[in-house]
N, CA, C and O atoms as CSV, one atom per row, in Angstrom:
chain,resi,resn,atom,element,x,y,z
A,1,UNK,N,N,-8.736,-38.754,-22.412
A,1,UNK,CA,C,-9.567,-39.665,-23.157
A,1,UNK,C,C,-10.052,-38.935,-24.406
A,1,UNK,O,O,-10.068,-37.711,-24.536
A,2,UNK,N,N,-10.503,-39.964,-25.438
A,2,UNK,CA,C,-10.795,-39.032,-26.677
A,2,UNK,C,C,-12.197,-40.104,-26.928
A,2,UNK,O,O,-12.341,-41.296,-26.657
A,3,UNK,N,N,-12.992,-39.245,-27.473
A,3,UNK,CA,C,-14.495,-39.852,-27.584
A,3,UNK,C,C,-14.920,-39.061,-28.835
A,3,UNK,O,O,-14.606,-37.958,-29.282
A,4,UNK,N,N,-15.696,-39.973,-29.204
A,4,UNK,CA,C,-16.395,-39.361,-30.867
A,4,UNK,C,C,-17.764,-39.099,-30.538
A,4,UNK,O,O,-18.473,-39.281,-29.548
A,5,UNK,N,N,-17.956,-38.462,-32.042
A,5,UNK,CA,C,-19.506,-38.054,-32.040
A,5,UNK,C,C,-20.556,-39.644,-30.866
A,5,UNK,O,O,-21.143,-39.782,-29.793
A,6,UNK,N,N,-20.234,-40.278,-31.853
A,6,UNK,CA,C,-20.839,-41.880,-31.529
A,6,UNK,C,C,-20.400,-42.008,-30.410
A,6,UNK,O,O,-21.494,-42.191,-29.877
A,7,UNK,N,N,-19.498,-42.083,-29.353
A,7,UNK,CA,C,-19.103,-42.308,-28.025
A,7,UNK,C,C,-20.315,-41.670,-27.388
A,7,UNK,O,O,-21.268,-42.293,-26.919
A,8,UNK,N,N,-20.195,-40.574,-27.417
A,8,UNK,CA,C,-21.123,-39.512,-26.578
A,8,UNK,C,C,-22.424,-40.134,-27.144
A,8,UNK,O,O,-23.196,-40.131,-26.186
A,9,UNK,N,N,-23.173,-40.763,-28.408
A,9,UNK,CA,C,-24.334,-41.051,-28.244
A,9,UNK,C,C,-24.492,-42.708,-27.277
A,9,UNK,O,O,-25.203,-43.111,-26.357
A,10,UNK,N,N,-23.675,-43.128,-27.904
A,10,UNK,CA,C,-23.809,-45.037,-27.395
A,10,UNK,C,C,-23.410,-45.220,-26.282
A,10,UNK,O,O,-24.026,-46.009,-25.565
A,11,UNK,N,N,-21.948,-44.370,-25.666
A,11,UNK,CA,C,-21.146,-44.995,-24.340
A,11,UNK,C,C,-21.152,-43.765,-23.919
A,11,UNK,O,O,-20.108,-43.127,-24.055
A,12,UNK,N,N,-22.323,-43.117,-23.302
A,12,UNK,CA,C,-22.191,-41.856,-22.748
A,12,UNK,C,C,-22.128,-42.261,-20.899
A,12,UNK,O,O,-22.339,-41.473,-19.977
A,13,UNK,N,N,-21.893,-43.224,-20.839
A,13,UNK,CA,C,-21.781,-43.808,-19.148
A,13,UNK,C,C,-20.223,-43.613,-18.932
A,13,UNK,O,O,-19.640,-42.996,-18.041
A,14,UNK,N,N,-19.736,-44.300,-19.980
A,14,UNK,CA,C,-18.054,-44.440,-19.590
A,14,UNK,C,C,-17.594,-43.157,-20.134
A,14,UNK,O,O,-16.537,-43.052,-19.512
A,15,UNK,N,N,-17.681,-41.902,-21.018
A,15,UNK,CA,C,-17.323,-40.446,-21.514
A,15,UNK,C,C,-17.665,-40.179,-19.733
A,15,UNK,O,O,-16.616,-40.075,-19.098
A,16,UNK,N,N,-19.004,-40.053,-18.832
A,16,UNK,CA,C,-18.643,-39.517,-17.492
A,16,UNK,C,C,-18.407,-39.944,-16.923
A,16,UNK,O,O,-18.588,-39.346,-15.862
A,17,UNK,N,N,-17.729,-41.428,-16.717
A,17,UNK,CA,C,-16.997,-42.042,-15.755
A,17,UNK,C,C,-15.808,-41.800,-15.835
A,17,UNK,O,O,-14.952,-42.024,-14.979
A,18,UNK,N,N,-15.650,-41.218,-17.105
A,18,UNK,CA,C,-13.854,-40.179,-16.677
A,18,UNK,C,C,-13.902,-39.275,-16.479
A,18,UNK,O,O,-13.127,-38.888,-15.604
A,19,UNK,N,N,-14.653,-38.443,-16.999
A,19,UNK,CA,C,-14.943,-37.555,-16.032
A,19,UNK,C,C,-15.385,-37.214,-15.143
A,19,UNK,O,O,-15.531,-36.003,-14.972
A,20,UNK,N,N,-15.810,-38.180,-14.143
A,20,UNK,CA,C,-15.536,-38.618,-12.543
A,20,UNK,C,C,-14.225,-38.716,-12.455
A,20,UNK,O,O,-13.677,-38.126,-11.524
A,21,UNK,N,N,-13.453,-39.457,-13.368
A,21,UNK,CA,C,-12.115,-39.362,-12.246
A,21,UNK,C,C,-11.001,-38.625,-13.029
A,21,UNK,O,O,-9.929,-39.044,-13.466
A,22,UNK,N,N,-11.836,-36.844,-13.098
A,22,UNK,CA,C,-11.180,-35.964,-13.605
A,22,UNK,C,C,-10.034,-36.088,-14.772
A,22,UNK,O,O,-8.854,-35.738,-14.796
A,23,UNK,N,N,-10.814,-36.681,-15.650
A,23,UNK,CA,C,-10.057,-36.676,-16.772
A,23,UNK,C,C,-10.536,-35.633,-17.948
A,23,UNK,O,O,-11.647,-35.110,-18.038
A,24,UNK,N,N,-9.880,-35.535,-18.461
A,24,UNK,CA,C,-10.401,-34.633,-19.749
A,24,UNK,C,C,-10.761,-35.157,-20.999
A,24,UNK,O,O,-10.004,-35.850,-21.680
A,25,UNK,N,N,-12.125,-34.779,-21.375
A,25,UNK,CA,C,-12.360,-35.547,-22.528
A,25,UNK,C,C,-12.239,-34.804,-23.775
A,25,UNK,O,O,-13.087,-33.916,-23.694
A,26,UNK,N,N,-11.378,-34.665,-25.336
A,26,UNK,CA,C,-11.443,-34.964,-26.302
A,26,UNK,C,C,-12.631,-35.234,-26.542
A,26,UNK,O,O,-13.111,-36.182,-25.921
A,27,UNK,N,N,-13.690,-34.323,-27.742
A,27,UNK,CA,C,-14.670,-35.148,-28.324
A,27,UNK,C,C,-14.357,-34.665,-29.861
A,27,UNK,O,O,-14.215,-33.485,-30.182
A,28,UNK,N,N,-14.272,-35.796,-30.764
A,28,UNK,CA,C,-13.926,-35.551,-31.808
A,28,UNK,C,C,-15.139,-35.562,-32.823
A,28,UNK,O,O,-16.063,-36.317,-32.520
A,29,UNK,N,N,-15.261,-34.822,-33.996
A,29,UNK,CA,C,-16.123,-35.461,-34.964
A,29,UNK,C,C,-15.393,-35.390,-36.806
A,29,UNK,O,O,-14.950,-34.517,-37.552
A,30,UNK,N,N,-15.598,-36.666,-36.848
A,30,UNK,CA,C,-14.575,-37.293,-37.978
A,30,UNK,C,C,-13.173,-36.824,-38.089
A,30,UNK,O,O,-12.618,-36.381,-39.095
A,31,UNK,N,N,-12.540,-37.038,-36.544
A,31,UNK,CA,C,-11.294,-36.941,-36.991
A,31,UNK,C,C,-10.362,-36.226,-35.962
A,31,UNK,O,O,-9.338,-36.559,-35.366
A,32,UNK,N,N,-11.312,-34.856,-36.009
A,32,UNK,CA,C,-11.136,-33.086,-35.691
A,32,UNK,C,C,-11.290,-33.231,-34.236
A,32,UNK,O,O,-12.002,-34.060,-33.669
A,33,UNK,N,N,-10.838,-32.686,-33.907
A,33,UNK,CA,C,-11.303,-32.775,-31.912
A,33,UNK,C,C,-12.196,-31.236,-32.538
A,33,UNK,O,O,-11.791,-30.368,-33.311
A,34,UNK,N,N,-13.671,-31.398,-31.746
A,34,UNK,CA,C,-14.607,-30.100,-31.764
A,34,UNK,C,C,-14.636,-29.648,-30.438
A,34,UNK,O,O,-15.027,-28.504,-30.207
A,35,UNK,N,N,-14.214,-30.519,-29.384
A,35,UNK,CA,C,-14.629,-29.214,-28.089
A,35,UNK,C,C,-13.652,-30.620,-27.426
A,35,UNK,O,O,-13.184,-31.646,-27.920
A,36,UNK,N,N,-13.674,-29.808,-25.630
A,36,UNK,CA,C,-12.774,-30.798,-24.795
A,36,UNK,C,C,-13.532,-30.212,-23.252
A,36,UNK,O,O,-13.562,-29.105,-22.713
A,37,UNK,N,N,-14.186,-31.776,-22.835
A,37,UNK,CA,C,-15.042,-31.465,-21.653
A,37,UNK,C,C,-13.701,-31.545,-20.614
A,37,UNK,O,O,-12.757,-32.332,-20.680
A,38,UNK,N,N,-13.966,-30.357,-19.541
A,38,UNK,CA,C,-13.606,-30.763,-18.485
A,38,UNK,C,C,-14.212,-30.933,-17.161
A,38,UNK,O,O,-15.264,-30.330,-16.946
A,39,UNK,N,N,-13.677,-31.701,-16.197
A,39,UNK,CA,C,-14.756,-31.674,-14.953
A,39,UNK,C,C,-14.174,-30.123,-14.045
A,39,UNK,O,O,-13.167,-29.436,-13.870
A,40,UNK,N,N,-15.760,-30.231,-13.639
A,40,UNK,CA,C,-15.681,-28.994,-12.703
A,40,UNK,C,C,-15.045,-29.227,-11.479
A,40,UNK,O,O,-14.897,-30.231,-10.783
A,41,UNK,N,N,-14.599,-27.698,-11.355
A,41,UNK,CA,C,-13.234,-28.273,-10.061
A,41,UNK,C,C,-14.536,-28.231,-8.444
A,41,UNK,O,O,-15.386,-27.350,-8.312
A,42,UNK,N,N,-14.402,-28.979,-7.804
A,42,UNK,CA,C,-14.758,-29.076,-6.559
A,42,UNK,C,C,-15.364,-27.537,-5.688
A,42,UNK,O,O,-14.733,-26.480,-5.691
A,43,UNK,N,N,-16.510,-27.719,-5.093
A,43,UNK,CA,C,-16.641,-25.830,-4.764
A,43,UNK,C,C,-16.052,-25.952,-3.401
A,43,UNK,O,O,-16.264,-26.934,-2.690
A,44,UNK,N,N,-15.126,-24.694,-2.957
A,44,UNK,CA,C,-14.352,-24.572,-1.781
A,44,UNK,C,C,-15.571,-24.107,-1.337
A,44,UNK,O,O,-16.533,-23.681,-1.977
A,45,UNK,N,N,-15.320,-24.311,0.389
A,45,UNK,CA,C,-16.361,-24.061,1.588
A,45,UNK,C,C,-16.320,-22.672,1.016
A,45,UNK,O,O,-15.510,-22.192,0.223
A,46,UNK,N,N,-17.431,-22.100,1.622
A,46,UNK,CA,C,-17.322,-20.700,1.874
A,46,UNK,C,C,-17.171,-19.935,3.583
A,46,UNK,O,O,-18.080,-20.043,4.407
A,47,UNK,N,N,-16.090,-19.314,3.818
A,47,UNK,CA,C,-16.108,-18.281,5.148
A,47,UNK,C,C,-16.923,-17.591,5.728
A,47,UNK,O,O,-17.501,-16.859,4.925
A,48,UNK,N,N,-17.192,-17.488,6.552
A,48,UNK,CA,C,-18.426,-16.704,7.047
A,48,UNK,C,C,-17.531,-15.130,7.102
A,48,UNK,O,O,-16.531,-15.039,7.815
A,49,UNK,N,N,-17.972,-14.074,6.361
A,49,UNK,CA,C,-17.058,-13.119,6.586
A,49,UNK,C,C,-16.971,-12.410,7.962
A,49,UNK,O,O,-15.956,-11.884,8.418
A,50,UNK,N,N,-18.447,-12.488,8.679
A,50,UNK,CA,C,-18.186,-11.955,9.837
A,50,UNK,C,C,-16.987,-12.618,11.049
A,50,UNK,O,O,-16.968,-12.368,12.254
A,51,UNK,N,N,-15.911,-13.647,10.159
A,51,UNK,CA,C,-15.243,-14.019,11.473
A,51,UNK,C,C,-13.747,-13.376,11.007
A,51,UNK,O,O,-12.650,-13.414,11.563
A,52,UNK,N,N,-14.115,-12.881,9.975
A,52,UNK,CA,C,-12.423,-11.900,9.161
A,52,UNK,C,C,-12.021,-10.891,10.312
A,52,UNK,O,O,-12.822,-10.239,10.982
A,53,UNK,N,N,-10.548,-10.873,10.434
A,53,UNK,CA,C,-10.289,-9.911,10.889
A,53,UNK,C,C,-10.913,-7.836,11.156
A,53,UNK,O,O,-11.225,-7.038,12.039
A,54,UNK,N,N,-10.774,-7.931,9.935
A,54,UNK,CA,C,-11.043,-6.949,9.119
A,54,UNK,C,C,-12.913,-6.549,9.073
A,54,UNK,O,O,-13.378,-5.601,8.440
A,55,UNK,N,N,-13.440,-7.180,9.606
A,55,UNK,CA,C,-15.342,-7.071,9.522
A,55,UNK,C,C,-15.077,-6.298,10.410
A,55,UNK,O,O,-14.225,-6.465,11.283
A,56,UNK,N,N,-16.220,-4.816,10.178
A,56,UNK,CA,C,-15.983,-3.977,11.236
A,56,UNK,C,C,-15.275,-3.149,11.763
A,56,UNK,O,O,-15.567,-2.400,12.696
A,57,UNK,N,N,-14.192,-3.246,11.130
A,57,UNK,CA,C,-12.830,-1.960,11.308
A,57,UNK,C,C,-13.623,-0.847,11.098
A,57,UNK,O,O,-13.666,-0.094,12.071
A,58,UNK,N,N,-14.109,-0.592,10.364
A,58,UNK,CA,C,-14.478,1.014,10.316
A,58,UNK,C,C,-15.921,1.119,11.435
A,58,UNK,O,O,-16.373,2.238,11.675
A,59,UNK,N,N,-16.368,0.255,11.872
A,59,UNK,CA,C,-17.636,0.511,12.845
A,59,UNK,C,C,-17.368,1.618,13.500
A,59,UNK,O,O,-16.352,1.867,14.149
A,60,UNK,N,N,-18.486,2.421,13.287
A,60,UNK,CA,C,-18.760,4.084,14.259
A,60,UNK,C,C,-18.343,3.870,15.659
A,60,UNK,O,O,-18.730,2.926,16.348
A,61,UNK,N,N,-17.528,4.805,16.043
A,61,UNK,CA,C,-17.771,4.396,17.877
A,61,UNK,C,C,-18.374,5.269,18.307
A,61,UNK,O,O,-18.825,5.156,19.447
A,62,UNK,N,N,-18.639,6.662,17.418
A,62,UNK,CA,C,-19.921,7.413,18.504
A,62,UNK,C,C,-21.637,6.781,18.275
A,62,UNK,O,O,-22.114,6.004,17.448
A,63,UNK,N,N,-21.964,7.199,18.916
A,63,UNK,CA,C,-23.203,6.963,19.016
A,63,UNK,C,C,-24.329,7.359,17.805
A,63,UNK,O,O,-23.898,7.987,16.838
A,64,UNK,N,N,-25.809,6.985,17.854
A,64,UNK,CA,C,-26.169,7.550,16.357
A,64,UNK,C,C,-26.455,9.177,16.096
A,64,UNK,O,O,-27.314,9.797,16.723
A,65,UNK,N,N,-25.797,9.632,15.310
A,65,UNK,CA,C,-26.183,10.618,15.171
A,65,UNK,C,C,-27.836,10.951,14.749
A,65,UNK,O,O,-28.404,10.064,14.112
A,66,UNK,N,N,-28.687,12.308,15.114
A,66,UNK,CA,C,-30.209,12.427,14.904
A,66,UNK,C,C,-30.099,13.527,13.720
A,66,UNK,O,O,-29.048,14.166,13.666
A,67,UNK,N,N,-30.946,13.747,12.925
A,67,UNK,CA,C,-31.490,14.321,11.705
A,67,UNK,C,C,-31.366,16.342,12.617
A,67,UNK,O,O,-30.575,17.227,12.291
A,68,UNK,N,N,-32.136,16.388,13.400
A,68,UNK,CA,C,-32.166,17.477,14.219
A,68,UNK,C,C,-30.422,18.070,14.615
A,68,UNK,O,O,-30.168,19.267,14.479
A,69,UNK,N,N,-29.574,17.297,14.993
A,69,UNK,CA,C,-27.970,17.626,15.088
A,69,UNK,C,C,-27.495,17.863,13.414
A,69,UNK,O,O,-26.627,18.642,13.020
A,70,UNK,N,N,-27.920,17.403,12.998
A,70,UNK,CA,C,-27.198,17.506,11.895
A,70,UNK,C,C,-27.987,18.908,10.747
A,70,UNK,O,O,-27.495,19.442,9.753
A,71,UNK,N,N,-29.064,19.092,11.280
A,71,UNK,CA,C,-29.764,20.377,10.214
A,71,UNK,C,C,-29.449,21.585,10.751
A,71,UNK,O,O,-29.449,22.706,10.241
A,72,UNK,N,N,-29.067,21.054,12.312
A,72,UNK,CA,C,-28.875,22.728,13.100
A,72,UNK,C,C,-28.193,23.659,12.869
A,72,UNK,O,O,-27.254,23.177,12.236
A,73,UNK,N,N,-28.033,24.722,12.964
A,73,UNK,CA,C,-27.211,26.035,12.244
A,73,UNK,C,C,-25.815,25.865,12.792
A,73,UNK,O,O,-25.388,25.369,13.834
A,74,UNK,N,N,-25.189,26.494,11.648
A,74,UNK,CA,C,-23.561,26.430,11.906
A,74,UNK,C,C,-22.607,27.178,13.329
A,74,UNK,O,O,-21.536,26.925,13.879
A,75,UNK,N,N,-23.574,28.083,13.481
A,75,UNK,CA,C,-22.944,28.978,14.508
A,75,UNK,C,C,-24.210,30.163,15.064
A,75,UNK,O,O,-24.811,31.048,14.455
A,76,UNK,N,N,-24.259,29.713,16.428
A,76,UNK,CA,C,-24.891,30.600,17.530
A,76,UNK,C,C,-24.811,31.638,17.876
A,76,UNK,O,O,-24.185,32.054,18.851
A,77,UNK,N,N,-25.630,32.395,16.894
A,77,UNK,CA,C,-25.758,34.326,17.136
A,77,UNK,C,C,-26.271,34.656,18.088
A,77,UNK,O,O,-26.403,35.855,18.335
C-alpha cells in the first residue's frame, strides 16, 4: 500500500488496517516515498531454558567445597 503525508493525517484507520493484515506501507511525501512502515513480526513463545538438554551439564558432582580446604597448606611437614 502507498499512503501520503495526508493519508496518515485523515485515513490513519485504514494506513493500520493494513497493517493488520501485514502489509507494508509506502508513505510518500509529494511524490518521494520518505519511509516504509512495516508490521512487527509476531513474538515467538519463549522456552523455559531449564528444560534444554544442555542446563546443567557442567553441574559439580562433588560436594561444596569450604574456604578452610582450600587455604590449607600444600604439603604436610
Amino acid at each position: 500500500m502507498e499512503a501520503s503525508i495526508l493519508d496518515l493525517r485523515y485515513k490513519m484507520k485504514d494506513v493500520l488496517c493494513a497493517v493488520d493484515r501485514n502489509e507494508v506501507v509506502a508513505i510518500t511525501y509529494r511524490g518521494k516515498t520518505k519511509a516504509i512502515l512495516k508490521p512487527v513480526p509476531e513474538e515467538r513463545s519463549r522456552i523455559d531454558p531449564t528444560t534444554h538438554p544442555f542446563f546443567g551439564m557442567n553441574h559439580p558432582t562433588e560436594g561444596d567445597t569450604s574456604l578452610d580446604d582450600l587455604r590449607r597448606e600444600r604439603f604436610d611437614i
